[in-house]
MARTITI-494781 format. One record per residue: residue number from 0; x, y, z of N, C-alpha, C in turn; residue in three letters. Coordinates in steps of 0.02 Angstrom, whole numbers, plus 50000, padded with zeros to 5 digits. Layout:
BEGIN
<atom seq="NUM" n_xx="X" n_yy="Y" n_zz="Z" ca_xx="X" ca_yy="Y" ca_zz="Z" c_xx="X" c_yy="Y" c_zz="Z" type="ALA"/>
...
This chain:
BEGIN
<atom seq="0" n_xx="49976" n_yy="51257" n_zz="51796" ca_xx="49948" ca_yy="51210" ca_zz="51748" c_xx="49903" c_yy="51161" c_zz="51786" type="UNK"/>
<atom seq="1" n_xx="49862" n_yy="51137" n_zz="51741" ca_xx="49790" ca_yy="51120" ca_zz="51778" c_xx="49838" c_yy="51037" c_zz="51771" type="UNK"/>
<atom seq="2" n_xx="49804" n_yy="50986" n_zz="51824" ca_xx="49821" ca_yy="50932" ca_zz="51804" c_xx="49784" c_yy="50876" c_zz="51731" type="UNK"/>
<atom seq="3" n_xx="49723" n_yy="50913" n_zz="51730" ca_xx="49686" ca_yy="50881" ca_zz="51644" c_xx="49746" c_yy="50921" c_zz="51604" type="UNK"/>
<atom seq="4" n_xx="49760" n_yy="50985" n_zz="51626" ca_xx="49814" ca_yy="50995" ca_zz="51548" c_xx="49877" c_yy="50961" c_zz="51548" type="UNK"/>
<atom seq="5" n_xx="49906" n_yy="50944" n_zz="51612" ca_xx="49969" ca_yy="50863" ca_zz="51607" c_xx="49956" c_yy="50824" c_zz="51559" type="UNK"/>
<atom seq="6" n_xx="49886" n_yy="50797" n_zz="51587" ca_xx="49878" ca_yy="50733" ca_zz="51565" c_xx="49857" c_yy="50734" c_zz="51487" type="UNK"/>
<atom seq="7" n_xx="49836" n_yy="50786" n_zz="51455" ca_xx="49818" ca_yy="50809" ca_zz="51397" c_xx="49899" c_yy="50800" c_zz="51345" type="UNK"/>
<atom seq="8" n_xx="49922" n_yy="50833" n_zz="51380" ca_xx="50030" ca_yy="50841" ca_zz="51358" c_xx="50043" c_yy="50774" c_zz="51367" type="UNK"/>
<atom seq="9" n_xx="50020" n_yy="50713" n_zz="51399" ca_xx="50044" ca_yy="50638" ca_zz="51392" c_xx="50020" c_yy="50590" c_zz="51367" type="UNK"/>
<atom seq="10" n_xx="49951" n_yy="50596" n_zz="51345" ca_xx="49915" ca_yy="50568" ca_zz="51289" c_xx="49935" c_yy="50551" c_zz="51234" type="UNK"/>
<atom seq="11" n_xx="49941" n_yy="50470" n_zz="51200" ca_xx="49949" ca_yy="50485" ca_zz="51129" c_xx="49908" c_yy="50493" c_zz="51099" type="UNK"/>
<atom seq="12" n_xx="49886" n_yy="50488" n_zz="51040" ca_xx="49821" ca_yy="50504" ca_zz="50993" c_xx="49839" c_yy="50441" c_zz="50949" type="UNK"/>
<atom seq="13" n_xx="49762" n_yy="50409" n_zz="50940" ca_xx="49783" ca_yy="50337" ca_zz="50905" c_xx="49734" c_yy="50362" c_zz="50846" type="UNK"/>
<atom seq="14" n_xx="49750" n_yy="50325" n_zz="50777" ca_xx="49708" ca_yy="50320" ca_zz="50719" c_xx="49710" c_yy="50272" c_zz="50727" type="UNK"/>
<atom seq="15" n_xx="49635" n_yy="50248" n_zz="50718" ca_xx="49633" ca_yy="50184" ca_zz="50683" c_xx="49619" c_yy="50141" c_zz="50619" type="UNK"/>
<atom seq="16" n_xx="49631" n_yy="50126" n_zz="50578" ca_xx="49616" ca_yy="50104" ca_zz="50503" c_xx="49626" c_yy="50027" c_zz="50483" type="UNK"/>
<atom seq="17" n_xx="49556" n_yy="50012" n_zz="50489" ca_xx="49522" ca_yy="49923" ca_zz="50519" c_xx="49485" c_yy="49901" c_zz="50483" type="UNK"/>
<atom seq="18" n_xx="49481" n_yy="49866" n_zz="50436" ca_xx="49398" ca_yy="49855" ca_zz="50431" c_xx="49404" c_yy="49766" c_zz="50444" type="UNK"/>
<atom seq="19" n_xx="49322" n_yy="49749" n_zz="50456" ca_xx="49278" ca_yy="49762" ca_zz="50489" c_xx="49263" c_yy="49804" c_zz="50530" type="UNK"/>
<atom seq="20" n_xx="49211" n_yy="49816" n_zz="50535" ca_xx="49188" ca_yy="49888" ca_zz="50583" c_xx="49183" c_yy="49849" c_zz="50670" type="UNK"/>
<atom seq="21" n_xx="49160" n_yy="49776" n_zz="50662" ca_xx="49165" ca_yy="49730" ca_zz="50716" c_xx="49234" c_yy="49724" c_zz="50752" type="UNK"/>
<atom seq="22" n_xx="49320" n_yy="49697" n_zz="50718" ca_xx="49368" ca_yy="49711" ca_zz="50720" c_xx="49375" c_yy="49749" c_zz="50760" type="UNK"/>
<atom seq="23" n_xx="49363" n_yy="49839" n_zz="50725" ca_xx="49391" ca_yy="49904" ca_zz="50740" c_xx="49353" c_yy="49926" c_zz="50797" type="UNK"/>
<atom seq="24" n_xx="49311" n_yy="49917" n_zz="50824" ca_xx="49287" ca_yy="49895" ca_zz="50906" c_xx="49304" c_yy="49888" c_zz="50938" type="UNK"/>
<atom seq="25" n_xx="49301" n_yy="49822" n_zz="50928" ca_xx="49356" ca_yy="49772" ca_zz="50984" c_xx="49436" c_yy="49801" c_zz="51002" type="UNK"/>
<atom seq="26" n_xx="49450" n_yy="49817" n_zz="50953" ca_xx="49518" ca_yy="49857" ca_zz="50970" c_xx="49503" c_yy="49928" c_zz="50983" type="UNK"/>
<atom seq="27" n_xx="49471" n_yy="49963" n_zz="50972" ca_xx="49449" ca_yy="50041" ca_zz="50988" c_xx="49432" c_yy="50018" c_zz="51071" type="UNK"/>
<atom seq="28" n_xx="49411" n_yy="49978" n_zz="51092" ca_xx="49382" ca_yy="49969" ca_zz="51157" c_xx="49435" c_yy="49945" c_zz="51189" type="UNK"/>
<atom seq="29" n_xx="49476" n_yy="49879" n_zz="51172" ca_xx="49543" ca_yy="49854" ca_zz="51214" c_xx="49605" c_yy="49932" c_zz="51226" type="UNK"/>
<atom seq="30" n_xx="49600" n_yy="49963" n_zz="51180" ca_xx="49656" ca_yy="50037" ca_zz="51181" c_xx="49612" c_yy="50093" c_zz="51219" type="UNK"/>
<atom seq="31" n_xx="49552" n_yy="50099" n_zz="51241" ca_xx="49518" ca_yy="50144" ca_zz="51275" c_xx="49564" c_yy="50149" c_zz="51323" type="UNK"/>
<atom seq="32" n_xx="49568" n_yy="50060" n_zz="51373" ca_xx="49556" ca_yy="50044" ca_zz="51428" c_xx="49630" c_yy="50072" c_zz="51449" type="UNK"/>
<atom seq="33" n_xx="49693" n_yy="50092" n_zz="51393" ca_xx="49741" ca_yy="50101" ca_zz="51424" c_xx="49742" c_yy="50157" c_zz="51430" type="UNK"/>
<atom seq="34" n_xx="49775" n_yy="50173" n_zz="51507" ca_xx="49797" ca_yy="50250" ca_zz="51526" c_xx="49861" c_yy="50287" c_zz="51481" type="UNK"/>
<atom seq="35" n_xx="49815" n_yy="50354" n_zz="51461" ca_xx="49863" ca_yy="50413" ca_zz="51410" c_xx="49850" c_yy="50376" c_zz="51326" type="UNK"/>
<atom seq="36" n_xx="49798" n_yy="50346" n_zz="51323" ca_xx="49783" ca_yy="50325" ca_zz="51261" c_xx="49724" c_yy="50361" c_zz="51233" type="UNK"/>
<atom seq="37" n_xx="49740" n_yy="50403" n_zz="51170" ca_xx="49669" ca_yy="50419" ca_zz="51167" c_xx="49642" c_yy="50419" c_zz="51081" type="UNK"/>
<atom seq="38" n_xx="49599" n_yy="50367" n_zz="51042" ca_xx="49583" ca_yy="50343" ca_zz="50984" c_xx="49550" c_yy="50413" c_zz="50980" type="UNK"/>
<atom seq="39" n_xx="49556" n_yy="50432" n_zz="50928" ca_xx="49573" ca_yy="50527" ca_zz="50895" c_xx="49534" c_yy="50495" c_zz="50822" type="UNK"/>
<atom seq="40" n_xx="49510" n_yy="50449" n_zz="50821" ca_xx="49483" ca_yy="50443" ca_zz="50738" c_xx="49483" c_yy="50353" c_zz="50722" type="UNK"/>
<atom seq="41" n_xx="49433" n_yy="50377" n_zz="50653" ca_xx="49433" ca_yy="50264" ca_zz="50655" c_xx="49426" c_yy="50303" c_zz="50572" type="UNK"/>
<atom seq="42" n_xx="49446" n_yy="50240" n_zz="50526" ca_xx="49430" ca_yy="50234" ca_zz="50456" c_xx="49443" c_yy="50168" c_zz="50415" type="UNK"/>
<atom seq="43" n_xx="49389" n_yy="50128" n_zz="50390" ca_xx="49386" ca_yy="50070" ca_zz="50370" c_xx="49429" c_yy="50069" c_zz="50294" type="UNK"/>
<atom seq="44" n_xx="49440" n_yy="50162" n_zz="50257" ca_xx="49465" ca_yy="50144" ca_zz="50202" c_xx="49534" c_yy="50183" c_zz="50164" type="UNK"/>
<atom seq="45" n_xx="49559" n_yy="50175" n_zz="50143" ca_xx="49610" ca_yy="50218" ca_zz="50120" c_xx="49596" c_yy="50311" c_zz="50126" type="UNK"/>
<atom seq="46" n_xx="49550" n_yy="50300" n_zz="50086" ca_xx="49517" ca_yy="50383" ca_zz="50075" c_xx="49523" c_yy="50416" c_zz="50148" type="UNK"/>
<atom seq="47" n_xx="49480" n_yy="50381" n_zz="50194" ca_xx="49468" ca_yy="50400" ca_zz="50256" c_xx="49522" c_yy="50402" c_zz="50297" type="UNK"/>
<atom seq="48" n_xx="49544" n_yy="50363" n_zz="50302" ca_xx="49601" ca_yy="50357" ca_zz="50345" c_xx="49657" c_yy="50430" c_zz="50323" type="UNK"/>
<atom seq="49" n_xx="49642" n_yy="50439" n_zz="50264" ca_xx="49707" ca_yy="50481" ca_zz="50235" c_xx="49680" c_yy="50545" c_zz="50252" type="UNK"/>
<atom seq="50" n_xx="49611" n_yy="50570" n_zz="50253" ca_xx="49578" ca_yy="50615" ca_zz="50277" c_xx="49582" c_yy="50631" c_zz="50343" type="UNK"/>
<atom seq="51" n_xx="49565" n_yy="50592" n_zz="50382" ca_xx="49574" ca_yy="50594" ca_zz="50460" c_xx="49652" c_yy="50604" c_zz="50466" type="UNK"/>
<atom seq="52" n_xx="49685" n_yy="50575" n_zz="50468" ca_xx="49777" ca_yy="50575" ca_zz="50453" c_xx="49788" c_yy="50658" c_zz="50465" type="UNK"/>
<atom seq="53" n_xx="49757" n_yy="50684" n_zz="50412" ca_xx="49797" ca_yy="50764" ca_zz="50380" c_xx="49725" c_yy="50824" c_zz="50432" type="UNK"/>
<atom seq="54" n_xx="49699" n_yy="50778" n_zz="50464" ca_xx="49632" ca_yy="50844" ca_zz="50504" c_xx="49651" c_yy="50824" c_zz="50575" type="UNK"/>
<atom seq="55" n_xx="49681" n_yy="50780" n_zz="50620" ca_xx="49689" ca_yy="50751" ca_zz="50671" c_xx="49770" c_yy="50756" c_zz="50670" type="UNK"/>
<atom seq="56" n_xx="49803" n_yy="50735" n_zz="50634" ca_xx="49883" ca_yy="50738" ca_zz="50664" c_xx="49878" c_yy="50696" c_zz="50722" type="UNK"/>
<atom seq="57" n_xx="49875" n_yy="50632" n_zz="50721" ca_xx="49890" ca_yy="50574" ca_zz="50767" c_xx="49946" c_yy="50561" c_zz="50790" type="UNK"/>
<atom seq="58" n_xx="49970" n_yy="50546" n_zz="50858" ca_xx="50037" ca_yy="50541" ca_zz="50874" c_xx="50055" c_yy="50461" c_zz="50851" type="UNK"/>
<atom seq="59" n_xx="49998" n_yy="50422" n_zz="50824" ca_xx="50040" ca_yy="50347" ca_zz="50800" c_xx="49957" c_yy="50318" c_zz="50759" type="UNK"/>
<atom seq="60" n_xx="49990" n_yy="50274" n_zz="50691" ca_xx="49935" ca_yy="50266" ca_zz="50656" c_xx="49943" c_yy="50166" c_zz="50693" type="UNK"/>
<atom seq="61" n_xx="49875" n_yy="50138" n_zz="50687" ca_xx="49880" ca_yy="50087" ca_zz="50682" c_xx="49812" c_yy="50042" c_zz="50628" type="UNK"/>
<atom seq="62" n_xx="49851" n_yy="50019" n_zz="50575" ca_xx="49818" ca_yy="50004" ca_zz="50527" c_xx="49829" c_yy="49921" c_zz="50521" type="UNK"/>
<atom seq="63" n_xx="49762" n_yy="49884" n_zz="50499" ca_xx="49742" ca_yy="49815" ca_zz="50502" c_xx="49777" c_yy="49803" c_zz="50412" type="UNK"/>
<atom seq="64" n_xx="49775" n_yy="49770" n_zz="50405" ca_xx="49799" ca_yy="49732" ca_zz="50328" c_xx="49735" c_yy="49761" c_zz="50267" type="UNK"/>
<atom seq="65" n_xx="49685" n_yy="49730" n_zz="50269" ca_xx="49625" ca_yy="49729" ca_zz="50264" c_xx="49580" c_yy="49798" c_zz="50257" type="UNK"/>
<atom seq="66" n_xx="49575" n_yy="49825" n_zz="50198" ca_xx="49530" ca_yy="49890" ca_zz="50224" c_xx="49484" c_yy="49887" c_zz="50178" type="UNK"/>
<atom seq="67" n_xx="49421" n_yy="49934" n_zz="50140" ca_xx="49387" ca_yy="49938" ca_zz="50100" c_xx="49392" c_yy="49947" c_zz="50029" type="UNK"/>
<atom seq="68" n_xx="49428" n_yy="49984" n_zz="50030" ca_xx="49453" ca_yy="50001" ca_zz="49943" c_xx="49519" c_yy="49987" c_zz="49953" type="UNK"/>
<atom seq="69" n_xx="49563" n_yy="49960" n_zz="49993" ca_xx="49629" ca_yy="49976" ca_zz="49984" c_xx="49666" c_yy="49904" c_zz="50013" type="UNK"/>
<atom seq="70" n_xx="49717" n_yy="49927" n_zz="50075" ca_xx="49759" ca_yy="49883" ca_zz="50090" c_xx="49773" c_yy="49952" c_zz="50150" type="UNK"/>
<atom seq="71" n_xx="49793" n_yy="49903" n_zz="50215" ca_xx="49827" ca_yy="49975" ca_zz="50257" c_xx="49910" c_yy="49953" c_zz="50216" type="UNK"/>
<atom seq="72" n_xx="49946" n_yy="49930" n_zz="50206" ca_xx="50000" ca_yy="49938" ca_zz="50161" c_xx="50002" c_yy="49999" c_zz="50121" type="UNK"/>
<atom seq="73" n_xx="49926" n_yy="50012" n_zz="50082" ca_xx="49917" ca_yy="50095" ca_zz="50068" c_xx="49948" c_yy="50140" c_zz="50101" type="UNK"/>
<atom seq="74" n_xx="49914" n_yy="50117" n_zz="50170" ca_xx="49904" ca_yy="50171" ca_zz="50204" c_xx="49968" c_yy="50191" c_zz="50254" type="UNK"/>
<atom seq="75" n_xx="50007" n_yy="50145" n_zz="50250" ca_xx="50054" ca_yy="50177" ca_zz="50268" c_xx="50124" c_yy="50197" c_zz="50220" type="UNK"/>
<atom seq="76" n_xx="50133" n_yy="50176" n_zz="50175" ca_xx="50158" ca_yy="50229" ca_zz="50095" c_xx="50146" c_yy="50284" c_zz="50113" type="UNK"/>
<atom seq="77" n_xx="50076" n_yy="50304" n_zz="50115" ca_xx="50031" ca_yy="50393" ca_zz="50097" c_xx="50062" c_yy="50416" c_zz="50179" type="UNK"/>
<atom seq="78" n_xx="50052" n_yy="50376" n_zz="50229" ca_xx="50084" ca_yy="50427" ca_zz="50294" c_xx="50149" c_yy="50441" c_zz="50286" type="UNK"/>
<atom seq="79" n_xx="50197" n_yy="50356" n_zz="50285" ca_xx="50272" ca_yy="50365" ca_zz="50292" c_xx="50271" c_yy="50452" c_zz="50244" type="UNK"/>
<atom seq="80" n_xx="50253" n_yy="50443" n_zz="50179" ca_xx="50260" ca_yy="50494" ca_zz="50132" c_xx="50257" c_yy="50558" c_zz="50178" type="UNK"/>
<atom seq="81" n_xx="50204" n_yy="50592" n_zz="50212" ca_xx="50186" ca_yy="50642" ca_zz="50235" c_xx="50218" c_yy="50638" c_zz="50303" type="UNK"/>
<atom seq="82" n_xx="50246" n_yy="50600" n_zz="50336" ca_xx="50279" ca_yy="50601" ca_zz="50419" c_xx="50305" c_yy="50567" c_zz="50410" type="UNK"/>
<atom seq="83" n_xx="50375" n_yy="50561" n_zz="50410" ca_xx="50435" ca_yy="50508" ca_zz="50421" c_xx="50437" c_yy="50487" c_zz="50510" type="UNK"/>
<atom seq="84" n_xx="50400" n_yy="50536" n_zz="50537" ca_xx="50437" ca_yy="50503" ca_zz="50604" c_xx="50362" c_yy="50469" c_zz="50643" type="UNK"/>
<atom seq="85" n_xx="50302" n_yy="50464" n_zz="50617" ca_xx="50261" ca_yy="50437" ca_zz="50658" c_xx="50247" c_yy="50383" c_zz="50661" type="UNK"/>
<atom seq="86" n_xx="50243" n_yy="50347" n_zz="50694" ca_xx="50250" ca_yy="50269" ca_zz="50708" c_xx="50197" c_yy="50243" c_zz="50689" type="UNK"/>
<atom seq="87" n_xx="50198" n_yy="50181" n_zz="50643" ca_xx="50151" ca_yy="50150" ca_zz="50613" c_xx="50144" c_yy="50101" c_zz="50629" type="UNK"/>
<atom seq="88" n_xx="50080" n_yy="50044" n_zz="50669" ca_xx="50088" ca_yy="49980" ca_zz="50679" c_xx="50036" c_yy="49940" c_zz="50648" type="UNK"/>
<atom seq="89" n_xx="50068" n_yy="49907" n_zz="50604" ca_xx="50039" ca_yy="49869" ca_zz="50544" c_xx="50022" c_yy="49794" c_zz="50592" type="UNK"/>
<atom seq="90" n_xx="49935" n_yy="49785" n_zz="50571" ca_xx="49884" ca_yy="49735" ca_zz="50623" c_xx="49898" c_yy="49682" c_zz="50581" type="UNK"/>
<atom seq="91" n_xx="49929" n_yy="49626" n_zz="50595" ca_xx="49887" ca_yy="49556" ca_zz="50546" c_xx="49840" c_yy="49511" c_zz="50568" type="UNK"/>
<atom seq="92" n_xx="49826" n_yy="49474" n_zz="50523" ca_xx="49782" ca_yy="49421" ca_zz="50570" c_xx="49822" c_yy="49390" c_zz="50596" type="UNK"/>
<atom seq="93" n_xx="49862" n_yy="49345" n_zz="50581" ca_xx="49911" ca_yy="49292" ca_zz="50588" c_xx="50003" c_yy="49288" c_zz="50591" type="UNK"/>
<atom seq="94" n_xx="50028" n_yy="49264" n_zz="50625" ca_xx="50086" ca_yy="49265" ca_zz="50610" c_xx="50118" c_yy="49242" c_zz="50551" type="UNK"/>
<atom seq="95" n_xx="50122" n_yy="49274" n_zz="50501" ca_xx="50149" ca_yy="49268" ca_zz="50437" c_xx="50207" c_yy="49305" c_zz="50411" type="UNK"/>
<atom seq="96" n_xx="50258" n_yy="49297" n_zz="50375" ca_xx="50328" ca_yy="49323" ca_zz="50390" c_xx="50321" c_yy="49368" c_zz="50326" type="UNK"/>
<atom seq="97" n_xx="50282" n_yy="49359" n_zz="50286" ca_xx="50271" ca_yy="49398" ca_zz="50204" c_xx="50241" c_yy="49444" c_zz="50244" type="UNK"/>
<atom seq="98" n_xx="50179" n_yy="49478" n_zz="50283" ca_xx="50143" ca_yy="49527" ca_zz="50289" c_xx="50206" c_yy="49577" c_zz="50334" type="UNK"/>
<atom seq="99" n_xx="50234" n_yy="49530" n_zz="50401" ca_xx="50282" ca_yy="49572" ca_zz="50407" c_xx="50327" c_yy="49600" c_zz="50384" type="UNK"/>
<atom seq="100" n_xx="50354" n_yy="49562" n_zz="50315" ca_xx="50419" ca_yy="49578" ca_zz="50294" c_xx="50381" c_yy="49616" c_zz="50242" type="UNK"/>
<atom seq="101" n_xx="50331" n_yy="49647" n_zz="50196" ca_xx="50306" ca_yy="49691" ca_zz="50159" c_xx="50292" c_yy="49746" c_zz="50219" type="UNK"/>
<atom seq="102" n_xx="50254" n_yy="49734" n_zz="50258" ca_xx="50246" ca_yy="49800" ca_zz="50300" c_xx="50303" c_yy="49858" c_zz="50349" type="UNK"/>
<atom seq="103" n_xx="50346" n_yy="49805" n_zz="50344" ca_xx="50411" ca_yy="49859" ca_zz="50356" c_xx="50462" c_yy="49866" c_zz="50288" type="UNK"/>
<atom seq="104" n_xx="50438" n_yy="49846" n_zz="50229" ca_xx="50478" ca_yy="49881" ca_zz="50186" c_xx="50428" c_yy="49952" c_zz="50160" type="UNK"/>
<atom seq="105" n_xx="50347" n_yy="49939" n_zz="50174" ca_xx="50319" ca_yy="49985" ca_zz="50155" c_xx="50311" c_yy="50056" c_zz="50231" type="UNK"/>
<atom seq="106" n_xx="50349" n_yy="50039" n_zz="50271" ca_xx="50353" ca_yy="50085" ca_zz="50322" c_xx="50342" c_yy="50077" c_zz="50377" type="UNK"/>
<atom seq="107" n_xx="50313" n_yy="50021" n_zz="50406" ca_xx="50280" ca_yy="49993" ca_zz="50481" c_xx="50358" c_yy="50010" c_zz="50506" type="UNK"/>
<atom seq="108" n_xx="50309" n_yy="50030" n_zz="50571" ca_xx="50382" ca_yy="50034" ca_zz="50626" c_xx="50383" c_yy="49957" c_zz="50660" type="UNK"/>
<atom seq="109" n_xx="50305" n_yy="49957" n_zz="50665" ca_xx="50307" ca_yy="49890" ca_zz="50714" c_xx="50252" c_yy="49838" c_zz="50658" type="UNK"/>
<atom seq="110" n_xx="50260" n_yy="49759" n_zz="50686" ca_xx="50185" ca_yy="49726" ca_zz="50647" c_xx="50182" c_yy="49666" c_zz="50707" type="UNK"/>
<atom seq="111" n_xx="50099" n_yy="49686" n_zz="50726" ca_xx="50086" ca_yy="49645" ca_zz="50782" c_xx="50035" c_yy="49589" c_zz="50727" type="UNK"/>
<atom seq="112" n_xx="50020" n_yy="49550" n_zz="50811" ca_xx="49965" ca_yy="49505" ca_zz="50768" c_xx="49921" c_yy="49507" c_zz="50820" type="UNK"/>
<atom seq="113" n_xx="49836" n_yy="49507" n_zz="50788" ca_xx="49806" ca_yy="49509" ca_zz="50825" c_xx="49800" c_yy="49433" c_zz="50874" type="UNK"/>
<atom seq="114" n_xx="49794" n_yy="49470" n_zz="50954" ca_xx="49790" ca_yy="49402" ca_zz="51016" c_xx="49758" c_yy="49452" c_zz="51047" type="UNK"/>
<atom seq="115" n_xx="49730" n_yy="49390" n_zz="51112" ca_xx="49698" ca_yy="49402" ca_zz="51140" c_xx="49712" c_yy="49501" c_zz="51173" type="UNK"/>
<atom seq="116" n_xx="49613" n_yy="49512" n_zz="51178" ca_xx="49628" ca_yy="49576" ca_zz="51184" c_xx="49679" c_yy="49629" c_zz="51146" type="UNK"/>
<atom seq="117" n_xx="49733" n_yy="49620" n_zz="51117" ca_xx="49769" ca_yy="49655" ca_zz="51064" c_xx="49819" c_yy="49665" c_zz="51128" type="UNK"/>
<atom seq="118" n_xx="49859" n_yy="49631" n_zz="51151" ca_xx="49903" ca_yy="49652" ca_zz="51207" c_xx="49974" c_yy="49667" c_zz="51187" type="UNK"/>
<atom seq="119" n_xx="50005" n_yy="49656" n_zz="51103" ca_xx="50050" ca_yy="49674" ca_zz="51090" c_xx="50046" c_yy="49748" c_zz="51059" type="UNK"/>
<atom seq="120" n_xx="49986" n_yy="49774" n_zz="51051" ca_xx="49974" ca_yy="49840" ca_zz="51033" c_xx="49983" c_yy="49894" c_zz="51103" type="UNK"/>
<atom seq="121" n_xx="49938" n_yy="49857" n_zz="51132" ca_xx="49933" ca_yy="49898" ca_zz="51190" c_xx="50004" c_yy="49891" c_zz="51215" type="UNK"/>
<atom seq="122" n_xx="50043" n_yy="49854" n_zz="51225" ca_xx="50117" ca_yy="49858" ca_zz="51249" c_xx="50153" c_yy="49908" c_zz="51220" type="UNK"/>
<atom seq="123" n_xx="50156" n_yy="49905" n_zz="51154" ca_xx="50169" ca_yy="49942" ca_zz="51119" c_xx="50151" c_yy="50033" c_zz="51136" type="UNK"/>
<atom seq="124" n_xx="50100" n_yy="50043" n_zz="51109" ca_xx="50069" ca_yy="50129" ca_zz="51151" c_xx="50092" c_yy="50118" c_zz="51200" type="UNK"/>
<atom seq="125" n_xx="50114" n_yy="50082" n_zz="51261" ca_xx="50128" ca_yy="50098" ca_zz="51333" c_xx="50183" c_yy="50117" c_zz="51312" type="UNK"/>
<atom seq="126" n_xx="50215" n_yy="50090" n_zz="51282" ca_xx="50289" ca_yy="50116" ca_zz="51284" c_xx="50291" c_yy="50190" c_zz="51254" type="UNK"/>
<atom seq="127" n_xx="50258" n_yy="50194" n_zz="51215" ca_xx="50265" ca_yy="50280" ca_zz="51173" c_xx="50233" c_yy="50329" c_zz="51235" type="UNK"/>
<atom seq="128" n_xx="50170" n_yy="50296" n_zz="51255" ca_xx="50159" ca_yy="50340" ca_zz="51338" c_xx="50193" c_yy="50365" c_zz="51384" type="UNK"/>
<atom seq="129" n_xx="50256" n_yy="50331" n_zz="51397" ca_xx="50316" ca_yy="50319" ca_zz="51441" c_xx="50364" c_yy="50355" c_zz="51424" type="UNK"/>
<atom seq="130" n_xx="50382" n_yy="50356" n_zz="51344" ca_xx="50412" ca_yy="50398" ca_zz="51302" c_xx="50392" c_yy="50482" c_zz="51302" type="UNK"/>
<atom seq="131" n_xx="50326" n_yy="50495" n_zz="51321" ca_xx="50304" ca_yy="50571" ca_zz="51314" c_xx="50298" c_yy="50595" c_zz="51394" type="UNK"/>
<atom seq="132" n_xx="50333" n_yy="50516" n_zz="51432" ca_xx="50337" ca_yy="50550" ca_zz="51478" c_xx="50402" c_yy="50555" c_zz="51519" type="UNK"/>
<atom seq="133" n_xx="50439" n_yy="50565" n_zz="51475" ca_xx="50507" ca_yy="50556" ca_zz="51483" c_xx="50560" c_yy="50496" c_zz="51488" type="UNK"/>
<atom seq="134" n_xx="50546" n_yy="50446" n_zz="51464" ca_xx="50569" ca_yy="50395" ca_zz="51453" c_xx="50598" c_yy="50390" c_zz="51380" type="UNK"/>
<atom seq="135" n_xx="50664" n_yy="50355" n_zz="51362" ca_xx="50666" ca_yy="50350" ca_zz="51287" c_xx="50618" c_yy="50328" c_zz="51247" type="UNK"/>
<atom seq="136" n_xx="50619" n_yy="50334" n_zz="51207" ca_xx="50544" ca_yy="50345" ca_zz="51136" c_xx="50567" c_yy="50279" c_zz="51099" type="UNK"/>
<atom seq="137" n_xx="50547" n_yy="50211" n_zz="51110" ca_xx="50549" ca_yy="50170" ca_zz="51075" c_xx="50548" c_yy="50124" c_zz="51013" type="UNK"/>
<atom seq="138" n_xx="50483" n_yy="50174" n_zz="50980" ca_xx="50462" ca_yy="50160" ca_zz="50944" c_xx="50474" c_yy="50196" c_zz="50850" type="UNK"/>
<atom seq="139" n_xx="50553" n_yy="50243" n_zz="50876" ca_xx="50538" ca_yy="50268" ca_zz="50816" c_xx="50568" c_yy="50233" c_zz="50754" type="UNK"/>
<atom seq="140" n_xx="50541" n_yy="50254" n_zz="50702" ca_xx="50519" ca_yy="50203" ca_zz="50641" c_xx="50585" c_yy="50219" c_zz="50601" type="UNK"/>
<atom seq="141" n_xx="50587" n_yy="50159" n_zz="50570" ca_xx="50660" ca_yy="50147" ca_zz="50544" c_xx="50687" c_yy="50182" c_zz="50490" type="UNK"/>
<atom seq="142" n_xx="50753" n_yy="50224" n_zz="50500" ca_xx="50779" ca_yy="50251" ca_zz="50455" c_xx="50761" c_yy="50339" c_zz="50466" type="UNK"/>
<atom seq="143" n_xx="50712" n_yy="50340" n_zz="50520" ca_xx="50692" ca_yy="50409" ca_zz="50546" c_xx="50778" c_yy="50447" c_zz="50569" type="UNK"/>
<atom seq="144" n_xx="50778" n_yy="50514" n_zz="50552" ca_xx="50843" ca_yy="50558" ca_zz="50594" c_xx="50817" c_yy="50566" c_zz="50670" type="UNK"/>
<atom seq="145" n_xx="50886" n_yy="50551" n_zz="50708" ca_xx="50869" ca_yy="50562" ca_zz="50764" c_xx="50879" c_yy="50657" c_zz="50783" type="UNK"/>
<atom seq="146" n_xx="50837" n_yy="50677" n_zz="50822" ca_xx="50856" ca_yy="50744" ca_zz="50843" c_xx="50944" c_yy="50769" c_zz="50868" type="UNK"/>
C-alpha cells in the first residue's frame, strides 16, 4: 500500500453548508489547513447541501444556522433522517443556548460558535482524525447504536 493510499483511509471528508459565500471561505480555508481534513463539497442551501450529501457521502456535515432557502436545522433533520451515525456540527454566530438547545434536539452531535479562525471546529475534526486512526471516535451523535 502506497503511503497517499494511508493517508487517503485517514481523511475525513467535510461538507460544508454556510451561507454567506464570504463565511464559507473563511472556514473552507481555516479546515484546509488541518492535517487528514478534506472539504469534499460547499452548499449555501438546503437543496444543495442535500444533493451533495447523497453524491459525496461525507464522513461529517458541518452546517452554519443561516442558509438560502432554508435553515441548516433543515439540514440536519434530512441527514440525521438518511445517516443516523454521521456527525453533524451545527455553526452559530453567537453563544446562544436556544440555537444549541434546538440544534441537538434536531440532531447536531456537536454546536460550536464561530471564534477566531473556527478553532472549536477544527478541534473537533481532529478528534474524528484520531478516531480513523485508531483512537476512540468521539464524536458519535446522540442516541446512535454502538457497534
Amino acid at each position: 500500500m502506497r503511503a497517499t493510499d494511508r493517508l487517503k483511509q485517514t481523511e475525513i471528508s467535510v461538507l460544508l453548508v454556510h451561507s454567506p459565500e464570504a463565511s464559507r471561505n473563511s472556514l473552507r480555508a481555516a479546515l484546509e489547513r488541518e492535517a487528514g481534513v478534506s472539504v469534499v463539497g460547499e452548499a449555501d442551501s438546503h437543496a444543495s447541501a442535500m444533493r451533495l450529501f447523497f453524491e459525496r457521502r461525507p464522513d461529517v456535515v458541518v452546517a452554519g444556522v443561516c442558509l438560502q432557502d432554508s435553515s441548516g436545522f433543515d439540514v440536519l433533520v434530512c441527514v440525521r433522517q438518511a445517516d443516523a451515525r454521521c456527525p453533524l456540527i451545527l455553526l452559530g454566530d453567537g453563544q446562544d443556548s436556544f440555537v444549541e438547545y434546538v440544534g441537538r434536539v434536531y440532531g447536531a452531535t456537536e454546536v460550536c460558535y464561530k471564534d477566531d479562525n473556527y478553532r472549536q471546529v477544527r478541534g473537533l475534526l481532529r478528534r474524528l482524525v484520531q478516531g480513523k486512526n485508531g483512537a476512540p471516535r468521539s464524536l458519535d451523535p446522540i442516541g446512535a447504536q454502538k457497534p
